[in-house]
Backbone as numpy.savetxt, mean C-alpha at the origin, in Angstrom:
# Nx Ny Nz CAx CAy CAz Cx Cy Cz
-7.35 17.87 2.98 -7.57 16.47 2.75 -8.30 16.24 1.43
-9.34 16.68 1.21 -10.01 16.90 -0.37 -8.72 16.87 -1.81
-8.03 18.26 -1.16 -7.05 18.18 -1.94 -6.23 17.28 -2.80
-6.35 16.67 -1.40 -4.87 15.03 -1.58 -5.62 13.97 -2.20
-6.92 13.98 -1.79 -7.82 12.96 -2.57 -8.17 12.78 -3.65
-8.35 14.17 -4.27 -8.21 14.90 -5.79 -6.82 14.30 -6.43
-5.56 14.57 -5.76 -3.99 13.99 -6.17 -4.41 12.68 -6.57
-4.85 11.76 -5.31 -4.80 10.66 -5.30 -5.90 9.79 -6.67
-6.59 10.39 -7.09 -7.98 10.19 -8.09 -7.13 10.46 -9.21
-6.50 11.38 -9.61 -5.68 11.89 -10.76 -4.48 10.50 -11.10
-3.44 10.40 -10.04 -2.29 9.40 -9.78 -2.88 7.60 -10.43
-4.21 7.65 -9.99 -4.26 6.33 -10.20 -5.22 6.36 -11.46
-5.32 7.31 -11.74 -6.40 7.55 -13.41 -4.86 7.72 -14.29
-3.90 8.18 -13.53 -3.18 7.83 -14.92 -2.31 6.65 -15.09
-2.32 6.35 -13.73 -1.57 4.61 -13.92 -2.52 3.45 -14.62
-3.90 4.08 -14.61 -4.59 2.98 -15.17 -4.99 3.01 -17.00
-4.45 4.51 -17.30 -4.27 5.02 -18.68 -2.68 4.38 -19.28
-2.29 4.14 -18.59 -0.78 3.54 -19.18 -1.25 2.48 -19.94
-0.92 1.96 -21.43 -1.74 1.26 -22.29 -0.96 -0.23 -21.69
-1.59 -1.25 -21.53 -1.32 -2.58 -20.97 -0.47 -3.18 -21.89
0.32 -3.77 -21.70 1.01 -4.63 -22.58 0.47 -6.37 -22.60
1.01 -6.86 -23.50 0.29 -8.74 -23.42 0.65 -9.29 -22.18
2.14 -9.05 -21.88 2.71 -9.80 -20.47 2.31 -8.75 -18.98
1.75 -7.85 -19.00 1.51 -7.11 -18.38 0.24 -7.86 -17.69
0.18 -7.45 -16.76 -1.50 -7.75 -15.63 -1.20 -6.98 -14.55
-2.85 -6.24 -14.08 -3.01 -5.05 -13.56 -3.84 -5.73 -12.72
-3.94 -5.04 -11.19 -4.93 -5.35 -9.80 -5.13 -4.08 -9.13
-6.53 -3.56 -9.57 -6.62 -2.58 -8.47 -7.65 -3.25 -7.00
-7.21 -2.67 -5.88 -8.37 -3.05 -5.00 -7.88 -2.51 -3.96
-8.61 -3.41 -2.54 -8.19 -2.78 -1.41 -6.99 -3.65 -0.38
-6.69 -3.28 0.39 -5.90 -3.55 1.64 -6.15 -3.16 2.24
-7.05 -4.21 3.76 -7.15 -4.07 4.43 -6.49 -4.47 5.94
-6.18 -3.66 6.46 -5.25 -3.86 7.80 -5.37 -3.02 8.61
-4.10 -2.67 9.45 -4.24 -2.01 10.31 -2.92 -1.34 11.20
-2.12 -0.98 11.13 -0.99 -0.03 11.10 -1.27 0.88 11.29
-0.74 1.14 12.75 -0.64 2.60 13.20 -2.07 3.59 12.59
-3.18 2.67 12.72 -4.51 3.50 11.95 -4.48 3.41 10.70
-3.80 2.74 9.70 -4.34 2.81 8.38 -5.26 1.64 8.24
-5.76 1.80 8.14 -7.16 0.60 8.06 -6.86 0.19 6.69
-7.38 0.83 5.95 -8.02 0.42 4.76 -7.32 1.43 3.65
-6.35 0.68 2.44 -5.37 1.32 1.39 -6.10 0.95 0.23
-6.15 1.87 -0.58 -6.33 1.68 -2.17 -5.27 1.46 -2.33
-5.20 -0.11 -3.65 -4.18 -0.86 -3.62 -4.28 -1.22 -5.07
-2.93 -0.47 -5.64 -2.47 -1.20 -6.92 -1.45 -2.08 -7.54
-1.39 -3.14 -8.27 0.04 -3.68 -8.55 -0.05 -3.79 -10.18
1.22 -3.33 -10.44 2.13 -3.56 -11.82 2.70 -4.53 -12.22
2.03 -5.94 -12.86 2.92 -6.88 -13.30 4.43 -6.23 -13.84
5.79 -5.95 -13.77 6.74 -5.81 -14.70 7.75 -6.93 -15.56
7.15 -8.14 -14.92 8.16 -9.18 -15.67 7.17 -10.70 -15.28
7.83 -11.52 -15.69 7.20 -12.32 -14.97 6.90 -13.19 -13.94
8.19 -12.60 -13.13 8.56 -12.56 -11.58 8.27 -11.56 -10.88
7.65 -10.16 -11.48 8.17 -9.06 -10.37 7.04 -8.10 -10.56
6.97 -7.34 -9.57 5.59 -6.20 -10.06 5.62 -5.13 -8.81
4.61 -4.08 -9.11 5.63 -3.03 -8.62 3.78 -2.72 -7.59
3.55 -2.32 -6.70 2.74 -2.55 -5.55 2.51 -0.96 -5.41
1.65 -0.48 -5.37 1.20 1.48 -5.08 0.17 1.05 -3.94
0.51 1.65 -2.64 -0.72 1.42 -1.46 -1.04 2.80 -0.94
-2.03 3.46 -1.14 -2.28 4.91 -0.71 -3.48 4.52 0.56
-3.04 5.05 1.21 -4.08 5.12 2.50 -4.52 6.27 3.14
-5.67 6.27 3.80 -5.59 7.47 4.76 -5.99 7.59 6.58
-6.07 8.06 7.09 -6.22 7.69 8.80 -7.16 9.14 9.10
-8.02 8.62 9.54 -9.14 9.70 10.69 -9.07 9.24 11.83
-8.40 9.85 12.95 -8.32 9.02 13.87 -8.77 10.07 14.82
-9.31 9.63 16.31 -9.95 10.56 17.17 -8.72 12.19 17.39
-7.53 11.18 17.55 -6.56 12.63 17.64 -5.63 13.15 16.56
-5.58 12.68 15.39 -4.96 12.79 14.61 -5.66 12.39 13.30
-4.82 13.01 11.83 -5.77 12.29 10.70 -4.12 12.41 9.75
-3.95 11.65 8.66 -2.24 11.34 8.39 -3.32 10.22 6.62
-2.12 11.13 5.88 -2.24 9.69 4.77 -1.00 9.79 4.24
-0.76 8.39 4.03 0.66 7.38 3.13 0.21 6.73 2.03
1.69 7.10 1.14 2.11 6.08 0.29 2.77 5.62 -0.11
2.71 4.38 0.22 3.74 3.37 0.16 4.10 2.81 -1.50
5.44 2.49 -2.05 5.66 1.82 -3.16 6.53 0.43 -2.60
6.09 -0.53 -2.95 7.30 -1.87 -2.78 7.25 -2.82 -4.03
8.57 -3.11 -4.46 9.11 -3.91 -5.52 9.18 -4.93 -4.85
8.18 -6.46 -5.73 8.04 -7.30 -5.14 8.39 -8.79 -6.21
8.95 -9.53 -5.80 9.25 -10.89 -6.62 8.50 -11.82 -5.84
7.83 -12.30 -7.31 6.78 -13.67 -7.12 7.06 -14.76 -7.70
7.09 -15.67 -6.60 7.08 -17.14 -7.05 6.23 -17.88 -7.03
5.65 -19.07 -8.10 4.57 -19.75 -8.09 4.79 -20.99 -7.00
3.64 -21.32 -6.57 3.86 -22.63 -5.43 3.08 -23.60 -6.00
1.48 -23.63 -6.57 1.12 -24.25 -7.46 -0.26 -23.83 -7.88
-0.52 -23.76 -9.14 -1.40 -22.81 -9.89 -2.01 -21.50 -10.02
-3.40 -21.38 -9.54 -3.45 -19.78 -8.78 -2.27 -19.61 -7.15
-1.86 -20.53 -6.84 -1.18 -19.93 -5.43 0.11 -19.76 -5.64
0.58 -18.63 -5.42 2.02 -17.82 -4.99 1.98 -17.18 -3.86
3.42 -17.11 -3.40 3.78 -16.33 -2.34 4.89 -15.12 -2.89
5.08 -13.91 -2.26 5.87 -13.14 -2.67 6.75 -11.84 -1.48
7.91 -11.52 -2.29 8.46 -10.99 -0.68 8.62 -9.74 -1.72
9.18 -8.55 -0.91 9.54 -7.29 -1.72 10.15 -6.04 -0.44
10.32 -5.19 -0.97 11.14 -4.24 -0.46 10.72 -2.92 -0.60
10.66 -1.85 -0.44 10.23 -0.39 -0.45 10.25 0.36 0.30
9.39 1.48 0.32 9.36 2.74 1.02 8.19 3.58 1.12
7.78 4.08 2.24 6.69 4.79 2.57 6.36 6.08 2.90
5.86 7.44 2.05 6.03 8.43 2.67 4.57 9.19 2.62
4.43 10.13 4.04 3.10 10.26 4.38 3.03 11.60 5.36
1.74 12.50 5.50 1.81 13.28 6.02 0.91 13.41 7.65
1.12 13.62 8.23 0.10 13.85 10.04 -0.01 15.25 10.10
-1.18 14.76 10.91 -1.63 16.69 11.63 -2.23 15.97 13.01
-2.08 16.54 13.91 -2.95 16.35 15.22 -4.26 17.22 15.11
-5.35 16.52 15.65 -6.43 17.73 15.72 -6.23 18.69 16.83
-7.57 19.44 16.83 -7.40 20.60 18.02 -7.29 20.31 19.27
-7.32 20.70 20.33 -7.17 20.17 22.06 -5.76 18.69 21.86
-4.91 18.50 20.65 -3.82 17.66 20.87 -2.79 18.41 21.91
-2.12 18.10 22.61 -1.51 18.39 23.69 0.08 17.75 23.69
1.23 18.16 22.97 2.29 17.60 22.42 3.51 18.66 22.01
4.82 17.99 21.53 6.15 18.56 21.20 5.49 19.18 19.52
5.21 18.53 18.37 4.53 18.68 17.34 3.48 18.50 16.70
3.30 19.11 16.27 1.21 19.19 15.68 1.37 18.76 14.38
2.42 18.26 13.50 2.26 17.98 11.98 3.40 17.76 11.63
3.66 16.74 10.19 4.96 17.01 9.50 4.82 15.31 9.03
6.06 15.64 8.18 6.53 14.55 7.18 6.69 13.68 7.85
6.95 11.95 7.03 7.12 10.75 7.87 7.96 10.38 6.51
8.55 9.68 6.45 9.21 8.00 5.81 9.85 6.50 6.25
9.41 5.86 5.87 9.30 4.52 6.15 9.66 3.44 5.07
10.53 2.89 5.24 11.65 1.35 4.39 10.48 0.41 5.17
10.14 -0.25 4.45 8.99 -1.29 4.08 9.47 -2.43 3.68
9.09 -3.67 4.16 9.08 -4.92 3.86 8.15 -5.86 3.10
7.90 -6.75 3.04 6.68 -7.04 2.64 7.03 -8.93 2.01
6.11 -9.28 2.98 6.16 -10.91 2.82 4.60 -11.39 2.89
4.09 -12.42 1.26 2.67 -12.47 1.97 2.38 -13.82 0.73
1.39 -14.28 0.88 0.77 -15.41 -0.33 -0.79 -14.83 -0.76
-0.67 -15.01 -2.02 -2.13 -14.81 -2.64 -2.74 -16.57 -3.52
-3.72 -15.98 -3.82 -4.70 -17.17 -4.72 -5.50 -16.35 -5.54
-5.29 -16.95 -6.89 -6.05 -16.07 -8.20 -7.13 -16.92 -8.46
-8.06 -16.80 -8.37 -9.31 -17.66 -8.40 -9.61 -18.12 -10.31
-8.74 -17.68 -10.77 -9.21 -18.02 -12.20 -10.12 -17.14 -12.60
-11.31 -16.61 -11.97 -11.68 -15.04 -12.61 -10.97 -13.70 -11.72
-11.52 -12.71 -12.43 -10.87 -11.71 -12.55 -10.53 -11.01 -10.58
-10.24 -12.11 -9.73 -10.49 -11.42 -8.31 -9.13 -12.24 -7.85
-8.22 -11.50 -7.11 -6.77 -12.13 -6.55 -7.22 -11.43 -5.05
-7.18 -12.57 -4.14 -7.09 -12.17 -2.62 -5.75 -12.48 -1.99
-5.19 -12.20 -0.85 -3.95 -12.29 -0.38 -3.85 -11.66 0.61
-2.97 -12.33 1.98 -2.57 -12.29 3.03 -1.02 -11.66 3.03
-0.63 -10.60 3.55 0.78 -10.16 3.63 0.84 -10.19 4.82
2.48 -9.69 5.16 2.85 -9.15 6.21 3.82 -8.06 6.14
3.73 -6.67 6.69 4.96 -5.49 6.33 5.18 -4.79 7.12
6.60 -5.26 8.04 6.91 -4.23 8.41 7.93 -2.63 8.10
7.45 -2.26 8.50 7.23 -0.58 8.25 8.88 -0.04 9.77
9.48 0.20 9.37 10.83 1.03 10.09 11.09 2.54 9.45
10.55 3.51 10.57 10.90 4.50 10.67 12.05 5.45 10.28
12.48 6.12 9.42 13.29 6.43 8.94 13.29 7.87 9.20
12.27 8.80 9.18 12.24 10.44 9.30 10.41 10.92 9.98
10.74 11.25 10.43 9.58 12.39 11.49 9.10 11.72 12.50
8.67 12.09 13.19 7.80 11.89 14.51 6.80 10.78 14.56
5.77 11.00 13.33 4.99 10.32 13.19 5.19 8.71 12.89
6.34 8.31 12.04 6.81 6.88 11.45 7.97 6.98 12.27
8.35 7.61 13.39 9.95 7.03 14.40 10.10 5.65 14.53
8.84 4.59 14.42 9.30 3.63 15.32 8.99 2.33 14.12
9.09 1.36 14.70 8.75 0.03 13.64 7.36 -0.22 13.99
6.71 -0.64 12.72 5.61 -0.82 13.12 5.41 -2.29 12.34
4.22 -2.97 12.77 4.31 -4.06 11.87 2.77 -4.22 11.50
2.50 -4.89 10.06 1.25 -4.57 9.65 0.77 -5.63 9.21
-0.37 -6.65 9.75 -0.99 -7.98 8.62 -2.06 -7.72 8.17
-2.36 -7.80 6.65 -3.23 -6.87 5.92 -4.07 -8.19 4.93
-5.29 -8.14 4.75 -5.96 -9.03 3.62 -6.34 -8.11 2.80
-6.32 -8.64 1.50 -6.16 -7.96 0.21 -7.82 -8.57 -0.91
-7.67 -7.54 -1.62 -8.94 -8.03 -2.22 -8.88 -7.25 -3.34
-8.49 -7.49 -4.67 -7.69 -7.08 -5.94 -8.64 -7.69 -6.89
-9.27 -6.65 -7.86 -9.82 -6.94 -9.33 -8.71 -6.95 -10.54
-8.40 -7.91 -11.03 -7.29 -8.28 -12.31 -8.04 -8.24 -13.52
-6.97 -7.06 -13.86 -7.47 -6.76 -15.41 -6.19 -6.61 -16.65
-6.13 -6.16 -17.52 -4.98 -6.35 -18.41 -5.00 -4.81 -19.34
C-alpha cells in the first residue's frame, strides 16, 4: 500500500508539472462519498476545451475486511446554467485493486476490478480560487469479483482552482 501511494504522489506531481496553458484551468481536491467503501478520492480535473475536461479520482478503502484502491478517469462536457453555476455529464472507466484481510473466509482473497463509469453532477465556482460540486456515478462492473456489480455513488466535491 505505501508503494501505490508513492505511484500515486509521483502521477499527480507530474500532472501538476504539465505547464498550464491560458485556456487551460486546473482543480485539485477531494471527493467525498461513498461507494462500495471509497470514502474519500483525491480528485483532479483538466480543463481541455472550453466545454470539456478530463476528471483523475484516485481513492483508497481500509475496510474492517478488506482494503482495495481505484482509479477512475471520466471525460466530461460542461455546460454553463448561469455564472459560477454549471452542470456536467461524462463517461469513463475505473480500474482498481482488493485484497481481503486475514480470518476473510471466501472463493478469492485478491485481484483486479474494472468499471465503465458515468457521471452526472452541478458545481458553483465561488469566484475565488474554491469550486464545490455535487455528482452522481454510477459505476457497472465490467471484470473481477470485486467491481461484478453496479454500484452507485453521490459524492460532494471540494476543488482548489488554479491555472
Amino acid at each position: 500500500m505505501k508503494n501505490l501511494f508513492l505511484v500515486a504522489v509521483v502521477f499527480f506531481s507530474f500532472i501538476l508539472s504539465i505547464e498550464a496553458q491560458d485556456i487551460s484551468r486546473n482543480a485539485l481536491g477531494l471527493r467525498l462519498g461513498n461507494n462500495d467503501g471509497f470514502g474519500t478520492e483525491i480528485s483532479y480535473q483538466r480543463e481541455l476545451g472550453e466545454y470539456n475536461r478530463l476528471e483523475i479520482d484516485l481513492g483508497f478503502r481500509d475496510h474492517t475486511n478488506s482494503d482495495a484502491f481505484k482509479l477512475s478517469g471520466i471525460y466530461q462536457w460542461v455546460w454553463n446554467i448561469d455564472g459560477g453555476f454549471n452542470w456536467y455529464a461524462g463517461v469513463g472507466a475505473g480500474l482498481g485493486n482488493w485484497s481481503k484481510k486475514s480470518g476473510f473466509v471466501g472463493n478469492q482473497d485478491d485481484g483486479l476490478f474494472l468499471n465503465l463509469d458515468g457521471n452526472v453532477g452541478i458545481e458553483y465556482n465561488f469566484g475565488i480560487p474554491l469550486l464545490i460540486s455535487l455528482d452522481f456515478r454510477p459505476e457497472f462492473g465490467i471484470m473481477g469479483d470485486y467491481g461484478n456489480d453496479t454500484n452507485i455513488d453521490l459524492a460532494l466535491s471540494l476543488r482548489y482552482l488554479f491555472n
